[in-house]
C-alpha positions in Angstrom: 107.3 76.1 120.1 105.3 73.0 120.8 101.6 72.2 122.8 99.3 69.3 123.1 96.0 69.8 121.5 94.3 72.9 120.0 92.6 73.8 123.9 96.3 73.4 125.1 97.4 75.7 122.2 95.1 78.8 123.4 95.7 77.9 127.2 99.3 77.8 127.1 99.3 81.0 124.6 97.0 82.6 127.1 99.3 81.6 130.0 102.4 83.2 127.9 100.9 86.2 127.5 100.0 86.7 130.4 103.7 85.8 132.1 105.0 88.6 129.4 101.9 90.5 130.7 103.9 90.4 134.4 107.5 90.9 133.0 106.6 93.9 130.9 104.2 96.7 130.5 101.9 97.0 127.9 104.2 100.0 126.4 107.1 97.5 126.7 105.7 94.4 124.6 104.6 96.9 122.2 107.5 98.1 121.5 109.6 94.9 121.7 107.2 93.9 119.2 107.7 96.6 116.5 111.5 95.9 117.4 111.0 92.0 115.9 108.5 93.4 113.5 111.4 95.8 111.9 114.1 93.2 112.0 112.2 90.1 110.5 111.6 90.4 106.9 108.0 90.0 106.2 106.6 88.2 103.3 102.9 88.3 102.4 102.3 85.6 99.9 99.5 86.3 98.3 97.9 89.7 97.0 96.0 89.5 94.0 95.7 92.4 91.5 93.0 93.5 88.7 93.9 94.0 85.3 94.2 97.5 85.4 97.1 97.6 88.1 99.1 99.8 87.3 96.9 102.4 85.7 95.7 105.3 87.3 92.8 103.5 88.7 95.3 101.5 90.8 98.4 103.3 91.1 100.5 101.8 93.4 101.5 104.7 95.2 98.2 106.3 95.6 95.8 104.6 98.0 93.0 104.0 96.0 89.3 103.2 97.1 88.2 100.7 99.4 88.8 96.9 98.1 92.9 98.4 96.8 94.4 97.1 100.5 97.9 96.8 99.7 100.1 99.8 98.0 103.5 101.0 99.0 102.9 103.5 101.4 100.7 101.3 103.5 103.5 98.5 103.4 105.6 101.1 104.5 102.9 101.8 107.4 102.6 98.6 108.2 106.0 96.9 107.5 105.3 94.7 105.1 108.4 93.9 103.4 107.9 91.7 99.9 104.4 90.3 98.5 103.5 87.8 96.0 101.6 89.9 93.2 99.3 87.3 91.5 98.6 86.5 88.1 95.2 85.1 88.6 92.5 83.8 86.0 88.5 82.9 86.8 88.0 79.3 85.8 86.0 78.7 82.5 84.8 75.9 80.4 87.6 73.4 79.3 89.0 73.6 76.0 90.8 76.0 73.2 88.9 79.5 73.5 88.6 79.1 77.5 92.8 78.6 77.5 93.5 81.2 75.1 91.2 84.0 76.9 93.0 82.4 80.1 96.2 83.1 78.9 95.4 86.5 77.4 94.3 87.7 80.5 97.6 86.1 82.9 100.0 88.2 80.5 98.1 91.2 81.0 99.1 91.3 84.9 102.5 89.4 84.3 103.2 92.7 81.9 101.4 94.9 84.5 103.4 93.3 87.5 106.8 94.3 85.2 105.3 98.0 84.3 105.3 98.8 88.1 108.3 97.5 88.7 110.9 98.3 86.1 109.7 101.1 85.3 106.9 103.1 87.0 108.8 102.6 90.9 111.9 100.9 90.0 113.2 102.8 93.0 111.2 102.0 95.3 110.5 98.2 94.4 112.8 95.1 93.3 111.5 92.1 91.1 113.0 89.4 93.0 113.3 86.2 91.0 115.4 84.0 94.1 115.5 83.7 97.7 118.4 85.5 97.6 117.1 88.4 95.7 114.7 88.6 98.2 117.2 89.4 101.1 118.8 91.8 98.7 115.8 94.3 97.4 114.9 93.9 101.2 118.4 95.1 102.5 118.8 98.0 99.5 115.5 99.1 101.6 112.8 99.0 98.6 109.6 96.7 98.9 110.7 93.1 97.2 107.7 91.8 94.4 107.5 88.3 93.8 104.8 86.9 91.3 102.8 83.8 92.0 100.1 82.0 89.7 96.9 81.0 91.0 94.8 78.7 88.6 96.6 76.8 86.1 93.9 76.8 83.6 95.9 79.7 82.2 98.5 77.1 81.0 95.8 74.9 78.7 97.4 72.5 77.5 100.8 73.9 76.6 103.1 72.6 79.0 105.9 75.0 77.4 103.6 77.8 78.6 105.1 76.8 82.3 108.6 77.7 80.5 107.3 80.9 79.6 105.8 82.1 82.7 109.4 81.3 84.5 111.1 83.2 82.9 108.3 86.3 83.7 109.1 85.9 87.1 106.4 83.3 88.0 108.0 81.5 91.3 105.1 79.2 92.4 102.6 77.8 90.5 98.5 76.7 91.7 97.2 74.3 89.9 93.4 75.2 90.5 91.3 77.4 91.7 87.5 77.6 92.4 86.4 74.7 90.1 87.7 71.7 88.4 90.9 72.5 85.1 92.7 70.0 82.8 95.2 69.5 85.6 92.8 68.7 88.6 90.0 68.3 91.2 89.7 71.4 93.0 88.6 71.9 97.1 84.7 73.4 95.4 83.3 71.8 92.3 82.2 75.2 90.2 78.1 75.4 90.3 78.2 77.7 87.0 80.1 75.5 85.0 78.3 72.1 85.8 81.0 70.7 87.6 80.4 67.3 88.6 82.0 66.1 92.4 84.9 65.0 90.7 86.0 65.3 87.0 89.8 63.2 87.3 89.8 61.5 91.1 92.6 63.7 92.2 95.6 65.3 89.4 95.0 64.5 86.0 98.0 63.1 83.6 98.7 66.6 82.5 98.7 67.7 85.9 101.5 65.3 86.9 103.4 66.4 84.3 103.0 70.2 85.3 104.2 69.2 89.1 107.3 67.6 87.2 108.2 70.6 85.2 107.9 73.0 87.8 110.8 70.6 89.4 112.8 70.8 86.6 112.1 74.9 86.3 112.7 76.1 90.3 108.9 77.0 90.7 106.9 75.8 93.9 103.9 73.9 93.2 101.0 75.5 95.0 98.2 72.8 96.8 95.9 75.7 97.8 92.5 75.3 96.4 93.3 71.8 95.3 91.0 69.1 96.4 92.1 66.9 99.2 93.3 64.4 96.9 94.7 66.6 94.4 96.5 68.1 96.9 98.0 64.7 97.9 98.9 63.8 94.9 100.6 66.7 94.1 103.0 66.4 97.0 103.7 63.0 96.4 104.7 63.7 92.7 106.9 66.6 93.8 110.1 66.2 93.9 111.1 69.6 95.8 108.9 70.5 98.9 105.7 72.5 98.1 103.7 74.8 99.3 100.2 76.2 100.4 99.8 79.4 99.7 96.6 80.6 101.1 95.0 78.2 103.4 93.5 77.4 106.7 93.6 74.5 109.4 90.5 72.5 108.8 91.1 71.5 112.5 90.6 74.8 113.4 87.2 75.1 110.9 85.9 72.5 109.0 86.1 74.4 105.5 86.7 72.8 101.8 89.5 75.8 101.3 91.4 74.4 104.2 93.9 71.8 104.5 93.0 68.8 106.5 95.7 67.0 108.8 96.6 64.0 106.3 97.4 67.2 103.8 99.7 69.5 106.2 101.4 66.2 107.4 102.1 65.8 104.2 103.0 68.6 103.2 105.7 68.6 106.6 107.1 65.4 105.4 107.6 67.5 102.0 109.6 69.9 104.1 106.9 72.0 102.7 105.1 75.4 104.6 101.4 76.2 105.1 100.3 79.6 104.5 97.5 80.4 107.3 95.2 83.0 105.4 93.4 86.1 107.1 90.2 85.5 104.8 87.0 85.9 107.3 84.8 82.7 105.9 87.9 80.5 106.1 88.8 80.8 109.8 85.4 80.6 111.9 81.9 80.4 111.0 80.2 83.2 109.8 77.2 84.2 111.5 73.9 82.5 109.7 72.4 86.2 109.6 75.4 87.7 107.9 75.8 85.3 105.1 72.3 85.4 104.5 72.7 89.3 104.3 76.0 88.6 102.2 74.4 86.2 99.7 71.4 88.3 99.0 73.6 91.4 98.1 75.1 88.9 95.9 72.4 87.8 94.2 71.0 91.6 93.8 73.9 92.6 91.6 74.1 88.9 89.8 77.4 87.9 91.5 78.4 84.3 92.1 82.2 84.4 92.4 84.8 87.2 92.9 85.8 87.3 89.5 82.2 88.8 88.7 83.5 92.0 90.7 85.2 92.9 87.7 82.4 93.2 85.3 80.3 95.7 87.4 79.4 99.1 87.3 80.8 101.9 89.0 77.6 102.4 90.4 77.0 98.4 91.2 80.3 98.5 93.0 79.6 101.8 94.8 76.1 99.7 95.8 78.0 96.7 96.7 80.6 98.3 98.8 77.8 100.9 100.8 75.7 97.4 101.4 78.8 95.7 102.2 79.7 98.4 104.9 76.1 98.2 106.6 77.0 94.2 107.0 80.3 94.0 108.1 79.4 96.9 110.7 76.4 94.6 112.0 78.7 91.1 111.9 82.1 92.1 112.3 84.6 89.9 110.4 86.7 87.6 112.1 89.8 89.1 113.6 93.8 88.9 113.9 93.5 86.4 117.1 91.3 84.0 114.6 94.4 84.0 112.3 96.5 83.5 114.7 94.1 80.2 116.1 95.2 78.8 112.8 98.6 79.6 112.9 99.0 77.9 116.7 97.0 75.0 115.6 99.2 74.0 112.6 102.6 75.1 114.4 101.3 72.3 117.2 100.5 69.6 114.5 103.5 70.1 112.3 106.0 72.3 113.7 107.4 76.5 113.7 109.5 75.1 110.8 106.5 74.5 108.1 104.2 77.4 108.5 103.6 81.2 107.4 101.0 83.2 106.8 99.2 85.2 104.0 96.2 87.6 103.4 94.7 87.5 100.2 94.2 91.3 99.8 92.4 92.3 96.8 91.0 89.1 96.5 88.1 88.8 99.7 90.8 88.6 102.3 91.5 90.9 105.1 90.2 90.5 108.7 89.4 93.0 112.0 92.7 94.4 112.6 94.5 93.4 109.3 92.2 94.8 106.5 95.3 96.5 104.7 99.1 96.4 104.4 99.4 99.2 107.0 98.0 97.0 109.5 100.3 94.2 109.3 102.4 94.9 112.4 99.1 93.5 114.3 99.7 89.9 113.3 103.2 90.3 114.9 101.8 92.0 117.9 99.6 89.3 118.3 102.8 86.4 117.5 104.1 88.6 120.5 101.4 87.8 122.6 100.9 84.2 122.2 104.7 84.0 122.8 106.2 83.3 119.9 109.9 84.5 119.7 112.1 86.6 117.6 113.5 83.3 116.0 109.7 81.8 115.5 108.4 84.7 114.0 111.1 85.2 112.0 110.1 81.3 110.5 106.6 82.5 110.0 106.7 85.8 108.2 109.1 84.8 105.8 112.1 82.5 106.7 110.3 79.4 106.1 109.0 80.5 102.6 112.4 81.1 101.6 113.8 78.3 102.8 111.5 76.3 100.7 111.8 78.3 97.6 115.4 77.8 97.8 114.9 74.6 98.3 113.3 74.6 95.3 115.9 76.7 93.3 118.8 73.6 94.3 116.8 71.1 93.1 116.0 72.9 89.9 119.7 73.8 89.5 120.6 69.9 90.3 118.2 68.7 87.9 119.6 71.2 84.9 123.2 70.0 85.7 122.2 66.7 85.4 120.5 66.5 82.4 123.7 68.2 80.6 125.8 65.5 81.5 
């Protein structure tokens, strides 16, 4: 599936939809829909967790309060097939006592991720550690887990600890998050920590050395959040084609999360895949009067990133989220049809073959018509619409992910071999 420019994009998917429109009632596309949506296997790639999943405050099988938007029975709702369960840490100041409270905190949801698993719902879920695992736990019909990492501050300055968290499952690997680490510039300096613009021009020396190791282990090396030329570098130190895992089109909206055209041209000639992200502030502008409305609620309960949530009251978050409610029913969030803006845009600039598409529930993300695993079948319905096919949506929601992490698996396996010899 190919169009001009990103007007052409919405004409021509507006001129699809509306052929499919004449061919077939509204009954009909519906229900060929949830017929591609049942046969594709769909792979979410990034859903963050707290530190207490897995407890009875987030019990995977018991739909929890608002802000818990992905358990099993809503992926069974919504057909979601496999996720990427993320060990994520808040960035901190550089040095020994950040990286070991870093670290402490990543083995507490690697070890939570494994307690679900294995042995809380080892019936209904599959740790999948390979592409192929991935077809298999989806076939034996339970919901496939795969872990990510998001922030490599967690590593310090270990590079064994990359070792380590292979061998707990961890199959791609981001190197920053909000804020600058020892192994890069990220997309947004961190106000709280002093950040300056820049702290290393792009990947550090360690950081090129994490890239390389990742190589040699079979993880994918993980540009989102990265700064532009972070990001850059990173692909060009690869080896194995890498991926974004949560990102936007900045030639959709001009945001410093998403990826710019030099960056998802590179990451094409990579063989790499984009992950278009259904976070609201990423994929349009947000309304002056709602972020005003946001940031003030913010700055009531002392709040400057999402990692904050964590350390407030069950009566601060019972604030936050009846606040929160009152603005979102004002200002809407932006919807399934913004997503999929992204998703044609980036499909159009670098082809079906290098792009997918995430959420980032539990972690801000989650947009008007997919604000939890059970409404996932929407973003197919939509595909549908636009006039994607079977075969293209197939690429999107999974195929092209896998391709690339098995991609990633030969090269890994080549690599071993060849250092034996």
């Amino acid at each position: 599936m190919r169009f001009g420019s990103l007007p052409l994009v919405l004409a021509a998917s507006s001129l699809l939809a509306a052929g499919v429109a004449n061919a077939e009632t509204d009954a009909e596309l519906i229900a060929r829909a949830r017929g591609i949506h049942d046969r594709v296997i769909t792979v979410d790639t990034h859903v963050d967790i707290p530190a207490n999943y897995g407890s009875e405050k987030y019990d995977p099988m018991k739909p929890g309060p608002r802000g818990q938007q992905v358990h099993i029975p809503t992926q069974v709702e919504g057909g979601l097939d496999a996720t990427f369960l993320i060990v994520f840490v808040g960035q901190g100041p550089l040095g020994v006592v950040g990286y070991s409270k870093a670290l402490s905190d990543a083995m507490i949801k690697f070890s939570a991720i494994h307690k679900v698993v294995e042995q809380m719902y080892p019936d209904k879920l599959g740790l999948a550690y390979s592409a192929s695992d991935v077809r298999r736990i989806s076939a034996e019909g339970k919901k496939v887990v795969l872990i990510g990492m998001e922030n490599g501050y967690s590593m310090g300055e270990e590079l064994g600890l990359l070792d380590v968290f292979y061998d707990y499952g961890a199959r791609y690997f981001g190197h920053t998050h909000i804020g600058h680490n020892q192994l890069g510039d990220s997309s947004i300096a961190d106000r709280r920590l002093n950040d300056p613009p820049a702290l290393h021009g792009g990947l550090s020396d360690l950081g090129k050395l994490a890239v390389a190791r990742c190589n040699e282990l079979g993880i994918m090396n993980d540009i989102s959040h990265a700064g532009k030329q972070t990001a850059l570098e990173i692909i060009a130190a690869s080896k194995a084609p890498v991926i974004a895992s949560h990102s936007g089109a900045k030639g959709v909206f001009d945001h410093p999360r998403n990826l710019s055209d030099d960056e998802l041209l590179a990451l094409k000639a990579k063989n790499g895949v984009a992950q278009m992200v259904a976070f609201d502030t990423y994929l349009r502008a947000v309304p002056k009067p709602k972020q005003d409305a946001i940031d003030a609620l913010w700055a009531e309960l002392g709040v400057t990133d999402f990692a904050d949530f964590g350390k407030l009251t069950p009566e601060q978050l019972a604030t936050y989220r009846a606040k929160s409610d009152a603005i979102e029913l004002k200002y809407p969030k932006a919807g399934v049809k913004d997503l999929i803006d992204h998703v044609d845009y980036t499909v159009n600039l670098i082809g079906i073959d290098h792009v997918g598409i995430a959420s980032d529930f539990n972690g801000g993300g989650g947009i008007t018509g997919w604000n939890s695993a059970a409404e996932t079948f929407n973003v197919t319905l939509e595909l549908v619409k636009r006039g994607y096919s079977e075969e293209d949506i197939a690429k999107i929601w999974g195929g092209n992910l896998l391709r690339v992490l098995q991609d990633v698996e030969d090269y890994a396996a080549k690599a071993k071999k060849k250092k034996k010899r």
